[in-house]
Each structure stands twice: as C-alpha cells, then as structure tokens.
C-alpha positions in Angstrom: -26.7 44.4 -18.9 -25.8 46.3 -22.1 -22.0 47.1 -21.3 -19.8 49.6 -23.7 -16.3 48.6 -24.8 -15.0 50.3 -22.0 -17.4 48.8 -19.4 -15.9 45.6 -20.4 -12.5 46.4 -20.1 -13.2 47.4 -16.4 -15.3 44.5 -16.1 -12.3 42.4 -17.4 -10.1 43.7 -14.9 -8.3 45.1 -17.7 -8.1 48.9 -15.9 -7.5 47.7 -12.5 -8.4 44.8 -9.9 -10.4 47.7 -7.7 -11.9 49.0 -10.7 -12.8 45.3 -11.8 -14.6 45.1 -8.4 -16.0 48.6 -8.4 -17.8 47.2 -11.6 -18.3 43.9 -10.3 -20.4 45.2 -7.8 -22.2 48.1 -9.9 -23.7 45.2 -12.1 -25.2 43.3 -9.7 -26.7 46.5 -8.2 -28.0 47.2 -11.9 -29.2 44.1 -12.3 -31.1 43.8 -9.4 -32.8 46.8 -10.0 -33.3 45.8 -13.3 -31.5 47.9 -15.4 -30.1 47.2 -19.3 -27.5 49.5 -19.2 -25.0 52.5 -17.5 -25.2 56.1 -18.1 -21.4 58.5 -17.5 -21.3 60.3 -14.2 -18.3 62.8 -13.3 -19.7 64.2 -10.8 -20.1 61.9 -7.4 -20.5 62.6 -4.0 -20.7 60.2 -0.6 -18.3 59.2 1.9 -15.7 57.5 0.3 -12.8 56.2 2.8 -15.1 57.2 6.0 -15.0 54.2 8.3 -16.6 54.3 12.1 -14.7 53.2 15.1 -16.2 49.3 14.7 -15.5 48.5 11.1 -12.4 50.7 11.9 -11.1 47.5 14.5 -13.0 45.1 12.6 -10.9 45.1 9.9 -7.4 46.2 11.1 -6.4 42.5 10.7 -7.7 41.5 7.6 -4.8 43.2 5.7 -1.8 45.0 5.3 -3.8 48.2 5.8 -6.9 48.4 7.3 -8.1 51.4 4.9 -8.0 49.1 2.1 -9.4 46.2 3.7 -12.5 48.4 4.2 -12.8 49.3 0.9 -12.6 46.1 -0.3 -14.6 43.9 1.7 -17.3 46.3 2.9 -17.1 49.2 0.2 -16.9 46.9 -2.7 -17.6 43.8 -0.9 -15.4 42.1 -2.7 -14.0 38.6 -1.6 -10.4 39.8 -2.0 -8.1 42.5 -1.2 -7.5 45.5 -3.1 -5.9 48.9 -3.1 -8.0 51.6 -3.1 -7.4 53.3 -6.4 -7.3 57.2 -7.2 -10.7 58.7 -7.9 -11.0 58.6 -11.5 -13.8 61.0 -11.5 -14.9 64.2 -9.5 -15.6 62.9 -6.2 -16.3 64.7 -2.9 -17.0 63.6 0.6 -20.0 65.1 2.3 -20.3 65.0 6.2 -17.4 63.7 8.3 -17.9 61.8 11.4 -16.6 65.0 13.7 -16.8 68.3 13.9 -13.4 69.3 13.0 -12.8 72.4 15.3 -15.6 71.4 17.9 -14.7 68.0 18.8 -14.2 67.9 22.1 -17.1 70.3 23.0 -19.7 67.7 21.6 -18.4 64.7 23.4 -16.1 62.9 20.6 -13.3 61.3 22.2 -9.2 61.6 21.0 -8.9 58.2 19.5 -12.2 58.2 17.4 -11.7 62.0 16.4 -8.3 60.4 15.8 -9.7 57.6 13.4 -12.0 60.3 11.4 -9.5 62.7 10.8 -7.3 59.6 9.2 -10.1 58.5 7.5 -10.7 61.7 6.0 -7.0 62.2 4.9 -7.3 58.8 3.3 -9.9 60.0 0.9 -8.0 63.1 0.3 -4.8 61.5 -0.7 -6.5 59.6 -3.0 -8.4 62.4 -5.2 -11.3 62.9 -3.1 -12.7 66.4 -2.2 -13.7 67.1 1.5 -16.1 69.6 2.1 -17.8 68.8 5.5 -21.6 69.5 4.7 -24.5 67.5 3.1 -25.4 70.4 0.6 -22.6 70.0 -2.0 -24.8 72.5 -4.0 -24.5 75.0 -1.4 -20.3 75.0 -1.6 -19.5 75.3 -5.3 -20.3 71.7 -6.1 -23.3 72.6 -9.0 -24.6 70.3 -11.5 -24.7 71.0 -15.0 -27.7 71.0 -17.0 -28.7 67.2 -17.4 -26.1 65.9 -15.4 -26.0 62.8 -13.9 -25.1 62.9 -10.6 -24.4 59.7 -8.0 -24.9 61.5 -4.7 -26.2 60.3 -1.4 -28.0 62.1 1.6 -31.6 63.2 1.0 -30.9 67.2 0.8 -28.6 66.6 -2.1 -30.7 64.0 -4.0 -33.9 66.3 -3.4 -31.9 69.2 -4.6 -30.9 67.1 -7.9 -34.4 65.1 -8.4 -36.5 68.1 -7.7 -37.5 70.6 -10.4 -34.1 73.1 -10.5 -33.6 75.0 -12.8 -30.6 72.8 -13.9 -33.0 69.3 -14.3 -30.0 67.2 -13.1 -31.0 63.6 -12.0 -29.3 61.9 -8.5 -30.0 57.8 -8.1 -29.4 54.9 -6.3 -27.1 56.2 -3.7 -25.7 53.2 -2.4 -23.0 52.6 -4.7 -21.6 56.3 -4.8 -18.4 54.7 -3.3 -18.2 52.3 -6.4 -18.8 54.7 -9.1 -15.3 57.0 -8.2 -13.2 54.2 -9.5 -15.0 53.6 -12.4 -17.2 56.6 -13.6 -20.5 54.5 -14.4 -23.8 55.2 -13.1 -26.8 52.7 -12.8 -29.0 53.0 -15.3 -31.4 55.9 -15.9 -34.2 53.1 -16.5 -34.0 51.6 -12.8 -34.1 54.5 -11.2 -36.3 58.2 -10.7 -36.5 58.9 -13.8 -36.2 56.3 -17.6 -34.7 58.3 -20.7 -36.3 57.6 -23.5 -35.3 57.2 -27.1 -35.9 60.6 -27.1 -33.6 61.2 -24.6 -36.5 63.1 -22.3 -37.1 62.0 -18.7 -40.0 61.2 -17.5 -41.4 60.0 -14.2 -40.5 56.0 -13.6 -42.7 55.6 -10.1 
C-alpha cells in the first residue's frame, strides 16, 4: 500500500487507537483486494453502532461497555478494546433494526426494540446521521459530481455505480464502518471502477 503522510499517522496510532484500528483493518481489506493505494471519502453510509440482540449479549462482558466492545472486536476486529471515536466524516445510518413507530404491530418485542433504539442513539451521540431508509439519495443525502462514496445496501451502491447524472462511484461496502473514523476509502483500482492517470474511470470487471 501507497499510504499519504496522514495515512501514516493514523496508521501509527498517532490520531487515535480506534482510528489506528480503523486503518489497521482498511489495509488489510486493500490489500487483499489488491489495491496500491486510498482515495478521500466524506461522505459514508452503513450501520455504524447497530448491533442485533446476539452480538448484543455476546459481548456485554467483554468490557466496560458493550457498545464499544462491538466496535472493537467485531466492527474493527481488533484484538483490543477501544472507544468508539466521533465520526470524523459525514456518516449516516441507513435502515434500523425496527420500525420505530410500528414496533409492536410487526412482532418486535420491548427488550430487542429496546436494544435498537440504544443502538441507534449510540451512533447518534457520536456524529452519526440516522435516517431509517436504504435510499440515502432519496432523503437529502446526494453525491457530488465524482464523489466517492463508501455506502452499503445494493439500492444505494446501484444508485452510485450506475450511470447518474452525478457519475459518483460506491465500493467495497464492508468496511463503511471503518472508514467514519478515518475518512479513507479503498482504492479506486480494486474495486468497480480503476482511475487512471488521467483521472477517467473506466470499467475494472
């Protein structure tokens, strides 16, 4: 990997032990893919701090909170604990695991309706947009022209990947939780599309 200055310094730990495992676990992702280097992303979109009911009771002993212990050793997987940093870029949190007014009619019971709505308050207090839909395009949330964008789901990553009128590219969502502590985004070159030295995308597969 072809790391900037500042992708050292995270790498380092220099900016943070989360943010040192945040990129940690990015460059193992690139380089498995293959990739030489990381492109800027402010604009990411997942499920940070959302946790089901199992990892939920999995982990409530493996720390002094069980929202970090998440993060760390199944977010980041990282072999120690953490605290789960502010977002340090524009980072939203697509669907929840409950309806929010309709609970109860579609089955959810109190204490796992109870665990979302924690989760989902986690991720708010820590910089982290909810909006409660898989179309992040559809509420506001609209890429710029050429932007890079680390979203998940496959309405969102079709909307960014296909040809709109904006041409913004969405990769590799599996590590959209990794990229709000530390801003990077795998590599153009691994990915749906390779920038060239001309800086034009073309198709990779």
């Amino acid at each position: 990997m072809k790391l900037t200055d500042s992708e050292k310094e995270f790498l380092e730990g220099n900016r943070g032990k989360a943010q040192q495992k945040a990129m940690e676990l990015l460059v193992r992702y690139a380089e498995a893919l293959g990739a030489e280097r990381f492109v800027d992303t402010n604009n990411v979109c997942g499920v940070p701090g959302s946790a089901n009911p199992f990892l939920q009771n999995y982990y409530k002993d493996k720390g002094t909170s069980e929202y970090d212990a998440i993060f760390s050793f199944f977010d980041l997987d990282s072999d120690e604990l953490v605290e789960a940093p502010q977002a340090l870029v524009s980072t939203c949190c697509l669907q929840g695991g409950a309806d929010p007014d309709n609970w109860e009619t579609l089955g959810t019971k109190p204490q796992v309706f109870s665990i979302y709505k924690d989760r989902e308050q986690f991720a708010a207090d820590h910089g982290v947009k909810i909006l409660k839909t898989c179309t992040p395009y559809i509420v506001g949330n609209t890429p710029a022209r050429g932007e890079h964008c680390a979203w998940m789901e496959s309405s969102a990553v079709v909307y960014c990947n296909g040809p709109t009128p904006r041409d913004a590219r969405a990769r590799a969502p599996r590590c959209s939780r990794e990229r709000s502590p530390t801003g990077d985004f795998i590599a153009p070159s691994s990915g749906t599309g390779r920038i060239e030295s001309t800086s034009t995308f073309r198709s990779s597969r």
